[in-house]
N, C-alpha and C positions, 0 to 999 in steps of 0.2 A: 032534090031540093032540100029535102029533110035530114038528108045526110051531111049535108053541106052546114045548114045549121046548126046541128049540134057539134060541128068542131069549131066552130066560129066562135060561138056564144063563150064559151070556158077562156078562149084567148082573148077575147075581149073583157071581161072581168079580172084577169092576171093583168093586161095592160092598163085597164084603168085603176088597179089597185097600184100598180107602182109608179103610175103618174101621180096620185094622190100623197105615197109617201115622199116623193119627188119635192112635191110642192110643197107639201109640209116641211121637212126638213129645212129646206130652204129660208122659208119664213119663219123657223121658230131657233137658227142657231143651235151650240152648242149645250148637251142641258147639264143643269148645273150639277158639281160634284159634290158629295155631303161625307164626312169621314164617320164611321160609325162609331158610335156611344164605346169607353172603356168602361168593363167592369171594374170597382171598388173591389180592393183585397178586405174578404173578410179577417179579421185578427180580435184575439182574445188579449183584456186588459185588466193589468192592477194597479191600485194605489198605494203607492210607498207606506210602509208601516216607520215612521221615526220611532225610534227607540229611547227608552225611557230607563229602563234598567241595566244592568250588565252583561257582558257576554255570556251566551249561555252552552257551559259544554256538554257535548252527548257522548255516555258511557253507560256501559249494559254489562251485568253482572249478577251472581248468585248470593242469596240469604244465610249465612253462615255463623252458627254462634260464636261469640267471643269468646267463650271456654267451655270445653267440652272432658268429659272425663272418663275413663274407663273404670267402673267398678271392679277393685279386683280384690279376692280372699286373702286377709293377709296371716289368717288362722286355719287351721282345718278341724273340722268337723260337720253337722249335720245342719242344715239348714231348717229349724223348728218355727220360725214367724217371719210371714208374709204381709206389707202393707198391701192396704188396698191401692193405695197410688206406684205401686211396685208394678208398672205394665207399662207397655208404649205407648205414651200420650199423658202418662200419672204427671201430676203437677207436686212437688214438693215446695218446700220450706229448706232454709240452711238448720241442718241440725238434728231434721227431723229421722228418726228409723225407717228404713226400708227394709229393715230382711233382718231376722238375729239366726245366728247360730247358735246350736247349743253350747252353752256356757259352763256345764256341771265340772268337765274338766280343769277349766281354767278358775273357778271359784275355788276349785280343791285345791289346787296348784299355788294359787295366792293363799289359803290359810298356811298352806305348808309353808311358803316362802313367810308367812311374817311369824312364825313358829322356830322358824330356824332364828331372824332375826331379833327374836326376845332372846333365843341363847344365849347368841354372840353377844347382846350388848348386856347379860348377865355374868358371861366368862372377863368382859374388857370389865366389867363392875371391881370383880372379883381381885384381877391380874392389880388392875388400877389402885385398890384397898391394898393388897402385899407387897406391891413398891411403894405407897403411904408409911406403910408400919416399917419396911426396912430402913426408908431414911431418917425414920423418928429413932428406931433403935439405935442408928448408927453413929447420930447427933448426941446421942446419949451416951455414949459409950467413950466417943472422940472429941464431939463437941464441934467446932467450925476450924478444928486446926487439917483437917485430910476432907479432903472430897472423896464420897462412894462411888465405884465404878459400875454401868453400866449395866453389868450379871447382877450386881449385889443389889441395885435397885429395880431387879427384871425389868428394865427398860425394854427390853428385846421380844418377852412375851406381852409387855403393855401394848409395843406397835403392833403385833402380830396378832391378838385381840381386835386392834383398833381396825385393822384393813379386815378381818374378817367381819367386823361391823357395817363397815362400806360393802363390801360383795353383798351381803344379806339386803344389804336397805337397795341394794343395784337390784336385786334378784324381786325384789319384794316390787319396784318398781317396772320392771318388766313383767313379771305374771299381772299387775294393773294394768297394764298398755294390753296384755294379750285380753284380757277380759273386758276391756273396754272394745277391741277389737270384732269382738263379735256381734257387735252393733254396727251398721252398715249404715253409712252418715256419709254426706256429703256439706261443706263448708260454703254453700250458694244455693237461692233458690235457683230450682231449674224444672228440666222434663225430663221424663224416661223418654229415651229413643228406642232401647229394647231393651230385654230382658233374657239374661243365657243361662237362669237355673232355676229350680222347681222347687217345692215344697215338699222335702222332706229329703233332698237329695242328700247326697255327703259331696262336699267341697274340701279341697285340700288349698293350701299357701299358693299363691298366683294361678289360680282358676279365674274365670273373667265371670262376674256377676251378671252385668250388665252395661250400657252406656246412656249418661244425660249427661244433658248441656244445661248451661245457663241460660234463665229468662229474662234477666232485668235489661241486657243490652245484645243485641246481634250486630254482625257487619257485613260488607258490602265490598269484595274487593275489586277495583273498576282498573281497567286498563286504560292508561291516554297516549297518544305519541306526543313528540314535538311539536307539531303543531297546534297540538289544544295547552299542550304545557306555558306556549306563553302566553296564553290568554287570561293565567292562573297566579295567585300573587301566591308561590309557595316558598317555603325557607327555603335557602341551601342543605343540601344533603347533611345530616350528622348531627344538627340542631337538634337540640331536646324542646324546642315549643311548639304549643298543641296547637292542632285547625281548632278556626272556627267558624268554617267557610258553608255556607246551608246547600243544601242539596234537596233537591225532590225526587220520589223516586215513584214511578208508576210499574203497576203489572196487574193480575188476572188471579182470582183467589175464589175457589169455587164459582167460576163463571160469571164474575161479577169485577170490573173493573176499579180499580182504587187508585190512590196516591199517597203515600207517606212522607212526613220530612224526617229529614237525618239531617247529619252534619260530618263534612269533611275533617276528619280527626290526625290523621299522618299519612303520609308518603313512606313509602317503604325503601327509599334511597339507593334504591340498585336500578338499573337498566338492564331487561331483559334480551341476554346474548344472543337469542334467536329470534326474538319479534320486535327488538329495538321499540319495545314500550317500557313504560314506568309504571306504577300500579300505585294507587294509593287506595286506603281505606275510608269507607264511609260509615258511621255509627246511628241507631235507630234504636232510640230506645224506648223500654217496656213495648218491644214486638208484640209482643202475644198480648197487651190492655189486659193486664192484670192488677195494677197498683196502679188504674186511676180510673175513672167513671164518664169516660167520652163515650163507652160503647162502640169504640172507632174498629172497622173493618181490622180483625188481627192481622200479622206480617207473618207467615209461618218459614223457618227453617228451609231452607231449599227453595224457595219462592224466585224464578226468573223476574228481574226486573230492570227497569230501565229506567238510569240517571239524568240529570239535568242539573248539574253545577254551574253555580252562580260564577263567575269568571271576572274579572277586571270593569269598570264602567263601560261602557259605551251609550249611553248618554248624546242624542243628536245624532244617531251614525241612518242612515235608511236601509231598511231590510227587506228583500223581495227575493221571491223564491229562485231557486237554481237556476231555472230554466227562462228565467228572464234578461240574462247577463250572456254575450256571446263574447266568443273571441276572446275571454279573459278581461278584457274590460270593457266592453264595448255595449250599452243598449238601445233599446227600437223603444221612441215614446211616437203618440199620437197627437200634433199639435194643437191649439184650439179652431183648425179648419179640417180636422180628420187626414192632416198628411203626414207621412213618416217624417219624425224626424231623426237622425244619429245620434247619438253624445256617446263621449270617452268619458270613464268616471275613474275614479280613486276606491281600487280594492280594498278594503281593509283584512276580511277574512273572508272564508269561502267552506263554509259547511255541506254534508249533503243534500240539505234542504234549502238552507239561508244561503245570502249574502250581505253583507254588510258594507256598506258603501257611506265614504265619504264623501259630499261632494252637496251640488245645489240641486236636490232632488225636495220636493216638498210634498204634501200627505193628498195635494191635486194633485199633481201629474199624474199622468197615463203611458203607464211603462207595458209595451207589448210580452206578452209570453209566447206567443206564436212563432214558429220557425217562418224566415223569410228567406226560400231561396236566394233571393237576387235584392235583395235591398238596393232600395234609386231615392234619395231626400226628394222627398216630395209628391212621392206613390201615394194615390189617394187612396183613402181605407174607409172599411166596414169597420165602425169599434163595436164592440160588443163586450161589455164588462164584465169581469168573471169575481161571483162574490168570494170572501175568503171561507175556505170551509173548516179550515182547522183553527182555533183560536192558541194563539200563546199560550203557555204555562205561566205564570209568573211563578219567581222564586221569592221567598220570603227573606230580608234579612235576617239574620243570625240571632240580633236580639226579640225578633216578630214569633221565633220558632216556639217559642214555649204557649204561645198565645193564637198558634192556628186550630180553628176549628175541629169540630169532629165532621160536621158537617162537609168537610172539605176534605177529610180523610176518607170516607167512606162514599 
């Protein structure tokens, strides 16, 4: 009997649980279907930056003096006096002595030469007096009826006198130039970049002294292609009129970042055969803040830096980073219900950074920078705002340039 019930019991508990679901089912119908929740695409947004000033082109290039010069012996002798700005790094003046060689040679050389030249112009005295007296004698003799010939009035020793007068004052003239020569002068302030002779050495006629450059102005030469060239109001190649198109130029000077203004001064009017660039020059003047009192971060000679030329208006154009513009012209905004929407916009330019877009973009919109696989109009989004982290440079105009800060340079 015991046996009997415990296999009963378990089958009646399974029977009465599926008459229970039975009954249930029945009376509760089908249950209702519910479609699960979509996730919101997260995505990253900016605000159109309109543009206020002119295009602005990127070019990167080295600090290079405007005139540089080789010091070279144009005498030979001993090198007797050394300035003290005679090293790399010495600051000179236009004019000023760097180095004399000994002189005792060339002073003696000039006495002699104006020793000979009291001679000569003593013998031409002399010759000049006995063709005097012959044509007085001859006048006397003849009166104005025969003309004296040439021997009779030593005309022949008078010019031969005369050209040995010219050689002496030539000669007298040259031992000057050599003895000025031993003063070692340069026609521009500038810097020693180095120095190739010693104190007390012997130097001979094109021996290399040394080399400086000029301080008052450096340059900048910047490579652009075709497509920054027509952003750029430049002359026609061959024109002699100067830029004067403003430029800024950033870089890194003992660890310490800066910016300088220059100015765009000429094109160098050729295109280069193997990188199909053009090059033009930028000017920065008193690099090294020597002839004025801003105390501005110096520009040194070889300094890497990187330009930012003012280029053509753009004025009203919207500017958003590269990575916001797909497909060449196509971008992802967010609407004012958080859904994707399309637009096709009007390229105007297309930088590594920037884009320049015409079109009805305003400083609200919410332009996506986010890659979107599969873009659908009307994908509902996470925005989430990304502030800007790099600010513009702005360029100064041309006439601003004399008038920027130190504070801004340094």
């Amino acid at each position: 009997m015991n046996k009997a019930l415990k296999i009963a019991v378990p089958v009646l508990i399974v029977a009465a649980a599926a008459l229970v679901a039975i009954l249930l089912a029945m009376a509760g119908g089908e249950p209702e279907r519910r479609e699960a929740p979509r996730a919101a695409l997260l995505v990253d947004v900016v605000r159109p930056e309109i543009n206020r000033d002119a295009f602005v082109i990127h070019a990167q290039g080295t600090v290079t003096p405007r005139n540089q010069a080789e010091l070279v012996s144009q005498v030979s002798g001993k090198v007797i006096w050394q300035s003290d700005e005679f090293v790399a790094g010495g600051v000179f003046e236009s004019g000023e002595v760097l180095a004399r060689i000994d002189p005792s040679d060339y002073e003696t050389a000039l006495l002699a030469a104006e020793a000979e030249l009291a001679a000569a112009r003593a013998t031409l005295s002399d010759e000049q007096a006995r063709s005097d007296a012959a044509r007085a004698d001859f006048r006397r003799l003849y009166g104005d009826s025969r003309e004296p010939g040439d021997l009779m009035l030593r005309l022949p020793q008078v010019a031969r006198a005369r050209a040995a007068v010219q050689a002496r004052e030539a000669a007298v003239e040259r031992a000057r130039r050599d003895l000025e020569r031993t003063r070692i002068t340069l026609p521009f302030d500038g810097m020693v970049r180095e120095r190739n002779v010693d104190l007390g050495q012997y130097v001979s006629t094109g021996t290399s002294l040394g080399v400086a450059f000029s301080t008052d102005r450096a340059e900048v030469r910047l490579s652009l292609g075709a497509s920054d060239l027509k952003f750029l109001d430049l002359p026609p190649p061959g024109t002699q009129k100067r830029l004067e198109i403003p430029v800024k130029l950033t870089g890194s000077v003992a660890g310490r970042n800066a910016t300088w203004d220059a100015t765009l001064v000429r094109t160098e009017g050729v295109v280069d055969s193997n990188t199909r660039l053009t090059w033009v020059v930028a000017e920065v003047v008193d690099p090294y803040d020597l002839k004025s009192d801003r105390h501005a971060l110096p520009l040194p000679v070889g300094t890497f830096v990187e330009a930012r030329i003012a280029g053509r208006d753009a004025s009203g154009l919207a500017v958003l980073p590269t990575e916001a513009v797909h497909d060449g012209n196509r971008i992802y905004m967010a609407d004012a219900e958080d859904r994707l929407e399309i637009r096709t916009v009007d390229v105007v330019r297309t930088t590594p950074r920037e884009v320049y877009i015409d079109g009805e973009l305003t400083a609200e919109d919410r332009v996506i920078t986010t890659a979107i696989p599969a873009p659908i109009p009307g994908l509902k989004l996470n925005v989430r705002e990304r502030a800007e982290t790099e600010p513009r440079l702005r360029i100064l105009p041309a006439g601003e340039l004399a008038a920027s800060s130190a504070e801004d340079r340094s």
